[in-house]
C-alpha positions in Angstrom: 131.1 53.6 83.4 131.2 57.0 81.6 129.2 59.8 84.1 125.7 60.8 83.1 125.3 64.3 81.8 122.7 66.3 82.9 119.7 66.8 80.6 119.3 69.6 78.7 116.3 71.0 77.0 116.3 72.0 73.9 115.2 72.8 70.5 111.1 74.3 70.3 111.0 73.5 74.3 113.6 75.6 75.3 112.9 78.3 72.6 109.7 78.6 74.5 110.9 78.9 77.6 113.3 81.6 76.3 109.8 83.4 75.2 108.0 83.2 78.1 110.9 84.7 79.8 111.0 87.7 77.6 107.8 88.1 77.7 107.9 88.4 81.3 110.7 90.7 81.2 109.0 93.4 79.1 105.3 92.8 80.6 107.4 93.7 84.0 108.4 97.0 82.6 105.4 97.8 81.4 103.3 97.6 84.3 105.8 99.5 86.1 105.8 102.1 83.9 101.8 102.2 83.3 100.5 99.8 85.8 97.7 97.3 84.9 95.0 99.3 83.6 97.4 101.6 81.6 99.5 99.0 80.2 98.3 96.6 77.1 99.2 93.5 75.4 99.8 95.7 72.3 102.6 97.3 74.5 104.3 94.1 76.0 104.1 93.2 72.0 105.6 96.2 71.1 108.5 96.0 73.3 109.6 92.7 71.8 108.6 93.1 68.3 106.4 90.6 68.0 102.9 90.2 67.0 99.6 90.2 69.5 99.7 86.6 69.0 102.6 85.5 69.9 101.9 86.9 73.4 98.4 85.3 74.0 99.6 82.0 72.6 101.9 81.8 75.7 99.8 83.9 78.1 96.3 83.0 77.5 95.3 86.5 79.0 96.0 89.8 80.1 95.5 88.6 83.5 97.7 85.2 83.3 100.3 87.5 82.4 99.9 89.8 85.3 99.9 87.0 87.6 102.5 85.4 86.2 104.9 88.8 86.6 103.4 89.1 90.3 104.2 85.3 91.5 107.8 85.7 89.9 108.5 88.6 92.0 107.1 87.1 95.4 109.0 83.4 94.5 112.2 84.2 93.4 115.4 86.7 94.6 118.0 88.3 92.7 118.2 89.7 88.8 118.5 86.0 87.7 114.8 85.3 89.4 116.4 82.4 91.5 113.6 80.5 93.2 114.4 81.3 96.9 111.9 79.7 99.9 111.7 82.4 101.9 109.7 80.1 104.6 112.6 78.2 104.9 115.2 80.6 105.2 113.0 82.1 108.2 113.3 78.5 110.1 116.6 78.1 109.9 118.0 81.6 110.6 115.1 83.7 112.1 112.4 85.8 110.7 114.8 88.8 111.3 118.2 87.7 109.6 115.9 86.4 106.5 114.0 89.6 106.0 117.4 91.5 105.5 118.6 89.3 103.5 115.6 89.7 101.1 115.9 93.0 102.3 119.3 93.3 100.6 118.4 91.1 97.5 115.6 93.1 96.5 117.5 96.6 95.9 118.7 94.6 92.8 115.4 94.4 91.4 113.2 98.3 91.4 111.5 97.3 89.0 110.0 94.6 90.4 109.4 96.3 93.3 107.6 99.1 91.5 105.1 96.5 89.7 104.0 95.3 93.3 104.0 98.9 94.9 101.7 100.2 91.8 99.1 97.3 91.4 99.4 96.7 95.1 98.0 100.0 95.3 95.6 99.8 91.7 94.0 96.5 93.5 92.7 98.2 96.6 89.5 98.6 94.2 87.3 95.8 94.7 86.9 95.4 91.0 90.7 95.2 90.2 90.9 92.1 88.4 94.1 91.3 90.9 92.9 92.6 93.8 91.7 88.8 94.9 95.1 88.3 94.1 96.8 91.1 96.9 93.9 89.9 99.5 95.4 86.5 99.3 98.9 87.3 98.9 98.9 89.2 102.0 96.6 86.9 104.4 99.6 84.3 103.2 102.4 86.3 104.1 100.7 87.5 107.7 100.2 84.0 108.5 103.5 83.2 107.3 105.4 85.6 109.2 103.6 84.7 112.3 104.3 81.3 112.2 108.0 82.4 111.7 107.8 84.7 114.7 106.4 81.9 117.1 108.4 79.5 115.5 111.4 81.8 116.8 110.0 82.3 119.8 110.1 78.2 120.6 114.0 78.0 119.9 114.5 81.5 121.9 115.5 83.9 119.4 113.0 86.5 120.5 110.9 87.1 124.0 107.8 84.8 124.4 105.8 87.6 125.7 105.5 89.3 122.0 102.5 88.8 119.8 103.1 87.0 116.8 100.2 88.4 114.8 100.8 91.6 115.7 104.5 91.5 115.1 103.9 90.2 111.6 101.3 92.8 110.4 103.9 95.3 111.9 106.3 94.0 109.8 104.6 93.6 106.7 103.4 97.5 107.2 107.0 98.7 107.6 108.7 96.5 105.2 105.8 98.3 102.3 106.0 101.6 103.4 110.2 101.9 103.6 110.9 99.8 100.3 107.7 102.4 98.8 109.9 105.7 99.9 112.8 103.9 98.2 111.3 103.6 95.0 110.3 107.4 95.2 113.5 108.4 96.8 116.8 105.8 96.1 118.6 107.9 98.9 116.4 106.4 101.4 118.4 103.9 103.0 115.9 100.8 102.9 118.0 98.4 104.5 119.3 100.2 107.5 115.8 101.7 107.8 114.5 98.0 108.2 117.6 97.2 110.6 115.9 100.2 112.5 112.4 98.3 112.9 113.9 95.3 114.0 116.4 96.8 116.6 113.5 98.8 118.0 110.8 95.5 118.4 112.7 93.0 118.5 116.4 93.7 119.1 117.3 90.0 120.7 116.9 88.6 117.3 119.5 90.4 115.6 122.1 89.0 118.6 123.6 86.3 116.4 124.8 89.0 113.8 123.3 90.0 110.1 
């Protein structure tokens, strides 16, 4: 019997999939460069040479296309935006091993980077169309990281007596503030900064090697 081949998609489908992916692509520099408020459709348009159209009839809105830059760059690792779980990766070697490896991963991708530092920033307004967005993405990634510290805790990778909470909100605020003086400085050392924050709170972790 003669092996099935995997399917491929093709013709309009995969033409639109290409699209969307350019699209993407350019609407990511953009808002790096201008952030939300300063960049426009018009721009993302520009950038591809295509017309105003084009780029609502695959992102409805200015807005779907934000979000749709923002959840690529929190779901995915690498320049070839490879889905990556991060949850997962934090169960099976530790919330410290899995940071620096998406520690590591991420100095690939500045630009990326940049879009979340800048409308990170931008949505602290209350009227930011994404700031909903950041309050939600970061109550998720607390809770996440917390979960992932107690989980550790259970199998013994890090002392029982820490908090959690507290060592995930620690986290979050270090892991910000040294990737944000790497976008302004690249001779910051990001990674062996963030080997520095884990050595200092929760050296034990780090035991079984990076």
């Amino acid at each position: 019997m003669s092996a099935t081949r995997p399917t491929r998609v093709r013709g309009p489908y995969a033409k639109s999939a290409q699209r969307r992916q350019e699209i993407l692509e350019a609407a990511t520099t953009v808002f790096a460069a201008s952030g939300y408020r300063g960049g426009s459709l018009r721009d993302i348009a520009r950038q591809l040479n295509l017309s105003l159209t084009s780029i609502v009839h695959h992102f409805g809105t200015k807005y779907e296309l934000l979000e749709a830059v923002l959840e690529r760059a929190d779901q995915t690792v690498g320049t070839g935006f490879v889905a990556f779980d991060f949850e997962a990766d934090c169960v099976e070697r530790g919330v410290a091993l899995a940071t620096m490896g998406r520690v590591r991963s991420n100095l690939e991708r500045p630009e990326l980077l940049r879009v979340l530092a800048i409308l990170a920033a931008e949505s602290s307004a209350p009227e930011h169309p994404a700031h909903d967005w950041f309050i939600e993405r970061y109550r998720r990634k607390a809770e996440s990281l917390a979960k992932g510290f107690a989980y550790d805790q259970e199998v013994g990778r890090i002392d029982g007596s820490r908090d959690p909470r507290m060592l995930s909100r620690l986290l979050i605020g270090a892991w910000d503030g040294v990737q944000l003086q790497w976008l302004i400085d690249p001779s910051v050392d990001m990674e062996a900064a963030m080997l520095a924050f884990f050595e200092a709170m929760v050296p034990e972790a780090l035991d079984s090697g990076s």
